[in-house]
C-alpha positions as CSV (number, residue, x, y, z in Angstrom):
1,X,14.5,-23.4,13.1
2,X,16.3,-26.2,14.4
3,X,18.3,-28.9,12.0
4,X,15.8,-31.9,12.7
5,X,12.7,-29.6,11.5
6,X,14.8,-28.7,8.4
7,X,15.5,-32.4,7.8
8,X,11.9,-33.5,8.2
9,X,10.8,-30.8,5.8
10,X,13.7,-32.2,3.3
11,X,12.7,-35.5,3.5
12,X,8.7,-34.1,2.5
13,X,7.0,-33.5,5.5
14,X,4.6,-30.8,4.9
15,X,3.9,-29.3,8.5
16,X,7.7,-28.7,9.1
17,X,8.0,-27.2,5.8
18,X,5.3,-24.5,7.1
19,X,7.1,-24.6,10.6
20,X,10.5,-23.4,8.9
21,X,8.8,-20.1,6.8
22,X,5.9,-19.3,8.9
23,X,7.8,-16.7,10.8
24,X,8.3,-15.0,7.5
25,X,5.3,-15.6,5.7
26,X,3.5,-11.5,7.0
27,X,7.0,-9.9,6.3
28,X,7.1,-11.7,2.9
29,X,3.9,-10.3,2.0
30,X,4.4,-6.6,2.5
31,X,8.0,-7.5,0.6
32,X,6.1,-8.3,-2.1
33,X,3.5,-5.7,-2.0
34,X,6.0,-3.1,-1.8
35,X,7.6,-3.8,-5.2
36,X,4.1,-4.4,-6.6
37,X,1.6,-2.3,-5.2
38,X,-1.3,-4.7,-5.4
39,X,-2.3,-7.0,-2.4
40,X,-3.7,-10.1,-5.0
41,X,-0.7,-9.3,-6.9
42,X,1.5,-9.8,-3.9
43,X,-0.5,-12.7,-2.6
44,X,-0.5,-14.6,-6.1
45,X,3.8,-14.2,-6.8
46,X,4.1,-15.3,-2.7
47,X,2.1,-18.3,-3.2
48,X,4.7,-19.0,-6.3
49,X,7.7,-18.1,-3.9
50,X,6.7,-20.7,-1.5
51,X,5.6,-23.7,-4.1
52,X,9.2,-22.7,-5.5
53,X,10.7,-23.0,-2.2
54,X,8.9,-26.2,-1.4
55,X,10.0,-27.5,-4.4
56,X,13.6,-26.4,-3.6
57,X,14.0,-27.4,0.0
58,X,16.5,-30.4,-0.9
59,X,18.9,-28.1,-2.1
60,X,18.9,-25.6,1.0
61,X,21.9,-25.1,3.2
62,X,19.9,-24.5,6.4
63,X,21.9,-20.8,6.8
64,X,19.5,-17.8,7.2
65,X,16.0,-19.3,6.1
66,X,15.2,-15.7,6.2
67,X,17.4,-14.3,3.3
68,X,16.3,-17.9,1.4
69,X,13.0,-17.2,1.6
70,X,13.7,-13.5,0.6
71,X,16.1,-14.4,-2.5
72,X,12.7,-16.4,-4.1
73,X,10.5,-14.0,-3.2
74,X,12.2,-10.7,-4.6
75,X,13.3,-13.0,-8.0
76,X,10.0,-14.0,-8.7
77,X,8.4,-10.5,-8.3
78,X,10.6,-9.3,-10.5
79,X,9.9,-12.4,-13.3
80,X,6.5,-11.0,-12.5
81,X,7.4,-7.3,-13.3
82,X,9.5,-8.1,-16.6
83,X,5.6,-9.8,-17.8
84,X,3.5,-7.8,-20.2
85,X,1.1,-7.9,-17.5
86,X,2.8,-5.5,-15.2
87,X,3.5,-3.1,-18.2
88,X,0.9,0.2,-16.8
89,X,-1.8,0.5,-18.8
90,X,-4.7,3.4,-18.3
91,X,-7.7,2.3,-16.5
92,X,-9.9,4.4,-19.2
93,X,-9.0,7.5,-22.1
94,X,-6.4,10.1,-20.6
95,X,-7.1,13.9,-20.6
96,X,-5.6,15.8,-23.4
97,X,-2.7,18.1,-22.7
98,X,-0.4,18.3,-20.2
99,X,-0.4,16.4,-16.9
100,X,-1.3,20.0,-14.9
101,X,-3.3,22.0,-17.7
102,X,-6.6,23.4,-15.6
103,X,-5.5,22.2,-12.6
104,X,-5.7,25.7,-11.1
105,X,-8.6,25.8,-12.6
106,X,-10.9,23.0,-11.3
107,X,-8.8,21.1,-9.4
108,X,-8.7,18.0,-11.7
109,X,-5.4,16.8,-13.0
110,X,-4.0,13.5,-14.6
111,X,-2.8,11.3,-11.5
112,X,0.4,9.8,-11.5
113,X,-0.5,7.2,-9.2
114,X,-0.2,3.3,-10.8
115,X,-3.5,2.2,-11.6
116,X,-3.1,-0.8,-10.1
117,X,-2.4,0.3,-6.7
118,X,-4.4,-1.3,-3.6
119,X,-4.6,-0.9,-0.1
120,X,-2.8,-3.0,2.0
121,X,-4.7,-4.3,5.4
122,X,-3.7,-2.8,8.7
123,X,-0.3,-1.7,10.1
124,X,3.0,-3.4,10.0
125,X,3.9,-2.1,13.6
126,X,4.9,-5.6,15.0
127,X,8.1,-6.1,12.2
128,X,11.1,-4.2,13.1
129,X,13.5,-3.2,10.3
130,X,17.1,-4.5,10.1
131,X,19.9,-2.2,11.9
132,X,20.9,-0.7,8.2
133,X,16.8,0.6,7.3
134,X,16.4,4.2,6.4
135,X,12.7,3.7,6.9
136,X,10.3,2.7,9.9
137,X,7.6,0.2,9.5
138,X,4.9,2.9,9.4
139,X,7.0,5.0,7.0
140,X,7.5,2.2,4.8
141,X,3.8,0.8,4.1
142,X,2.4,4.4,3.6
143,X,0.2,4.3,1.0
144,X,2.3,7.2,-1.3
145,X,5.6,5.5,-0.7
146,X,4.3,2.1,-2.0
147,X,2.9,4.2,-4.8
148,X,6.0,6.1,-5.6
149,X,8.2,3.1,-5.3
150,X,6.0,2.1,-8.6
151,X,7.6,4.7,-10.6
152,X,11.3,3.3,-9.7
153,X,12.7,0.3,-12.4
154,X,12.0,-2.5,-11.1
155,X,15.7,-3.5,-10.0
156,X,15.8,-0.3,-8.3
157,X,12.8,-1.1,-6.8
158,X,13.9,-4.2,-5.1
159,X,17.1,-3.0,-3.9
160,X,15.8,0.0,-2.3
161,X,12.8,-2.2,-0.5
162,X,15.7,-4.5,0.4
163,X,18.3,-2.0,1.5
164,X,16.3,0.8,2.9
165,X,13.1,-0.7,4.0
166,X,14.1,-4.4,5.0
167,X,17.4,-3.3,5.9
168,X,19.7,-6.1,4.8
169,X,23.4,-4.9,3.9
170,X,24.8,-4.5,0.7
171,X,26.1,-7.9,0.6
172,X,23.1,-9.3,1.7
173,X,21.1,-7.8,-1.2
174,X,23.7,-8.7,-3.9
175,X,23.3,-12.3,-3.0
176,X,19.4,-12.0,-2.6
177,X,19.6,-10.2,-6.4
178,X,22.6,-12.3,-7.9
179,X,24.6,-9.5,-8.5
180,X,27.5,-7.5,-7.1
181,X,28.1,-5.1,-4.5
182,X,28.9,-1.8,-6.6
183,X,25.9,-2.8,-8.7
184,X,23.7,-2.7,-5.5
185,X,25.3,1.0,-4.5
186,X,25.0,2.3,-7.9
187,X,21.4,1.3,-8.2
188,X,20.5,2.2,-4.5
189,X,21.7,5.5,-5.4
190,X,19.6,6.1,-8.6
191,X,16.9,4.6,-6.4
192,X,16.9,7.1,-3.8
193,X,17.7,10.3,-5.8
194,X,14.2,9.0,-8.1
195,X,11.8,8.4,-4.9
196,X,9.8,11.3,-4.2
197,X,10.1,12.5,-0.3
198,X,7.1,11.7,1.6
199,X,5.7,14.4,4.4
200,X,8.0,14.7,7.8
201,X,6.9,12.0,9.6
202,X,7.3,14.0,12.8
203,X,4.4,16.1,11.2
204,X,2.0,13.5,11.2
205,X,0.0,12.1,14.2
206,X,0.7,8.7,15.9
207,X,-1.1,5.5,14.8
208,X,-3.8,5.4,16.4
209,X,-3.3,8.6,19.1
210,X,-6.2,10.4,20.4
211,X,-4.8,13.3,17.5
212,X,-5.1,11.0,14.8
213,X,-8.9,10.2,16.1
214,X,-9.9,13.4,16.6
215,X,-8.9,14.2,13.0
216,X,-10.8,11.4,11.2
217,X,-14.0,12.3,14.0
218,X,-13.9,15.9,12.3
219,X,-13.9,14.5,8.8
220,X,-16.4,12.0,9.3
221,X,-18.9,14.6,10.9
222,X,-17.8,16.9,8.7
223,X,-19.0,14.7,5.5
224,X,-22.1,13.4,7.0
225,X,-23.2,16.6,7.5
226,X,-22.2,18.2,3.7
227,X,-20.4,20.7,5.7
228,X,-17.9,22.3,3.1
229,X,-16.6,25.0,5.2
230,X,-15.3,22.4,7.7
231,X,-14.1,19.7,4.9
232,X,-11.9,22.8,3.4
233,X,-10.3,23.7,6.8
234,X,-9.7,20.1,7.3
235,X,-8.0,20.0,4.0
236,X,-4.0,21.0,3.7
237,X,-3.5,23.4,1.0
238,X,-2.0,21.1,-1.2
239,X,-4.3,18.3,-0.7
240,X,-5.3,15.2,-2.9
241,X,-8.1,13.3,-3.8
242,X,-7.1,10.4,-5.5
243,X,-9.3,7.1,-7.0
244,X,-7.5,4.1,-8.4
245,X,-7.6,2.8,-11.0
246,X,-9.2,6.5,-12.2
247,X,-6.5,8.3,-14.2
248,X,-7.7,11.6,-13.2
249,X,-7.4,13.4,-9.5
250,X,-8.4,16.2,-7.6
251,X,-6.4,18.9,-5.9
252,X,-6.8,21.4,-3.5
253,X,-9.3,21.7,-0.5
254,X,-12.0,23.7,-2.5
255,X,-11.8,21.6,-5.6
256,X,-11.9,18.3,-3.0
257,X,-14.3,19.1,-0.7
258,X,-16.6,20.4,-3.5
259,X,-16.7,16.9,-5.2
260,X,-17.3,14.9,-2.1
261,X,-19.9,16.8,-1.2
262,X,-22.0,17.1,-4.9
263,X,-21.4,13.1,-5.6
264,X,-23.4,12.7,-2.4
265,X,-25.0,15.7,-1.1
266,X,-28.9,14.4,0.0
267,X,-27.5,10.9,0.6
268,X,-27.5,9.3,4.2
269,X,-23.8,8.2,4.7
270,X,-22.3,5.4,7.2
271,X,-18.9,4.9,8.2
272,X,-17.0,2.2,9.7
273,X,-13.5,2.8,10.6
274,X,-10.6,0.6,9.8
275,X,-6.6,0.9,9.2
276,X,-4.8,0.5,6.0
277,X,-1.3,0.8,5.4
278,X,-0.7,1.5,8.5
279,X,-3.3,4.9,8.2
280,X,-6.4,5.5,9.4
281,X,-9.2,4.5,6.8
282,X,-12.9,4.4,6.4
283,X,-15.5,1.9,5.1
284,X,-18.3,4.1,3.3
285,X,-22.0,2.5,3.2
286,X,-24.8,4.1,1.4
287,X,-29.0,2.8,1.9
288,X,-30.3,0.8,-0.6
289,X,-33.4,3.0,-1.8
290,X,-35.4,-0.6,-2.4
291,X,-34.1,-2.5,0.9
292,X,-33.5,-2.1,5.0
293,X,-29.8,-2.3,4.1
294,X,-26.7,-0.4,3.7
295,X,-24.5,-1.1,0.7
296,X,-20.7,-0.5,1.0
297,X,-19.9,1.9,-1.7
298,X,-15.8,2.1,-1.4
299,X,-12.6,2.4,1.3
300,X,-11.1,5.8,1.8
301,X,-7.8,5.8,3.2
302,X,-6.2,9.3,4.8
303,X,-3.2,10.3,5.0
304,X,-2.9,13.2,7.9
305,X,-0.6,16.1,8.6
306,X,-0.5,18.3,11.3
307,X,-4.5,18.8,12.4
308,X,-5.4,18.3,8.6
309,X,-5.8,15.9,6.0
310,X,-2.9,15.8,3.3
311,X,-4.3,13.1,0.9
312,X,-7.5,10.9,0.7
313,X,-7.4,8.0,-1.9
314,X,-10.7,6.4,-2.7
315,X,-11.1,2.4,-3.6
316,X,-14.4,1.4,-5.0
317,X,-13.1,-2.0,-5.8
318,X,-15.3,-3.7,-3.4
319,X,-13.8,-6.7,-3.6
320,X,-11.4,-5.0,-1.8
321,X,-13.3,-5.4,1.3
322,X,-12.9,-8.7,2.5
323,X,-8.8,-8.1,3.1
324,X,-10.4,-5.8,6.0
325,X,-13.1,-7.8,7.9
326,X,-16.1,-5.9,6.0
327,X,-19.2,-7.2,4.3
328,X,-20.6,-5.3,1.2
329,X,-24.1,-5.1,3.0
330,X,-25.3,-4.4,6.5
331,X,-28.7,-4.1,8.3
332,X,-30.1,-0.6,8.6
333,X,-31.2,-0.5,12.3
């Protein structure tokens, strides 16, 4: 940012304004869809951030555009968290009893995930985390951590995202937050003690390496053909299906593999491949019995370890679909 584009932008010029936070607009995004877990949600409170920084440009120093930008952003998704809206709510009736009664059973549970969690498009690997970051940028966008960073306060949300993800230093964070110093320890503290670990990410195969394929070839093959032996030796032992904003989930290879394969045993399936969060994903399309088409019937995103699957989370949302480049109908050949 030079001074004259920051002056024309003060004095109401449009283009410069969008010259001076451009750079940050992508990062600002996943900032935003880390504390909230929703892409529209993320894209709604950014598009407030940026009127409120348009609207604010007069008053700005010109130092560190960057933690500017940030300060707005992380305020108003956390005006946005302290709404009624955000306040969970079950997506239908929850099962009686306790969270893990029958799950040894039948492999259903109550899921803990937020009902309002969605995938976010593609990977992050192009934005490199300050020198202070606990967390890479594939680490960091992982589906489960955005989900379990749902379960943290929403101040110790932020200053974890801020802290360990974005990787700005304490002081940097109090004055993002307004606050001081020891309150950004303390709560960075709480935060981390309260986030659940994630897998070793040294056990799980590089973005986009012929391991990773070769995983996601099996699976696919694997459910096209109905073949449960193969989707249960694909499937760690402690393995999740879950289906936002469903408040139930499955666990456990035989439980999982079983339900993919009797919701759609007989049924032609087609597969498209894509990445989200920074994982490898698949576009599921099913034949319309009246029409040459296929219909897109949901996005499953994976979540690998070792040779095996860990965790598969189902979207049906199809609105979902346009984020990732993929129409809800295609030819049948």
């Amino acid at each position: 940012m030079t001074e004259a584009t920051l002056a024309r932008a003060q004095a109401g010029d449009g283009e410069a304004f969008r010259e001076l936070i451009d750079p940050y607009r992508r990062e600002l995004l996943a900032h935003c869809y880390r504390i909230l877990g929703s892409v529209q949600d993320a894209e709604d409170v950014l598009q407030e951030a940026l009127l409120a920084a348009w609207s604010s440009i007069g008053r700005f120093d010109g130092r560190s555009p960057r933690a500017w930008l940030y300060r707005i952003a992380t305020n108003r998704c956390l005006n946005y968290l302290r709404g009624e809206s955000r306040r969970p709510q079950p997506a239908g009736p929850q099962p009686a009893g306790p969270p893990d009664q029958g799950a040894s059973r039948t492999g259903r549970a109550r899921s803990d995930d937020p009902w309002w969690l969605e995938p976010y498009p593609g990977d992050l690997d192009d934005l490199a985390p300050g020198p202070e970051a606990q967390y890479d940028a594939r680490e960091s966008i992982a589906l489960s951590f955005v989900a379990g960073l749902q379960h943290l306060p929403p101040q110790q949300r932020a200053v974890l995202v801020l802290r360990d993800v974005i990787g700005f230093s304490a002081a940097q964070a109090a004055d993002i937050l307004g606050t001081t110093q020891a309150a950004v320890n303390s709560a960075l503290i709480r935060a981390r003690s309260g986030l659940r670990p994630d897998p070793d990410p040294h056990d799980v195969p590089l973005p986009k390496s012929p391991a990773e394929a070769a995983i996601v070839d099996r699976f696919v093959s694997a459910f096209e053909r109905f073949d449960l032996d193969e989707l249960v030796a694909l499937l760690t032992a402690d393995a999740r299906l879950t289906m936002p904003p469903e408040p139930l989930e499955h666990r456990g290879p035989q439980p999982i593999a079983g339900f993919l394969v009797e919701a759609h045993l007989g049924q032609e399936l087609k597969f498209l491949p894509t990445r989200a969060n920074g994982q490898p994903a698949l576009v599921m399309y099913l034949p319309d019995p009246s029409a040459s088409i296929w219909r897109a019937c949901g996005l499953i995103v994976l979540a690998l370890r070792g040779s095996q699957v860990q965790s598969l989370t189902r979207f049906a949302d199809l609105g979902l679909l346009a984020r990732f480049g993929f129409p809800r109908t295609l030819p049948r050949d």
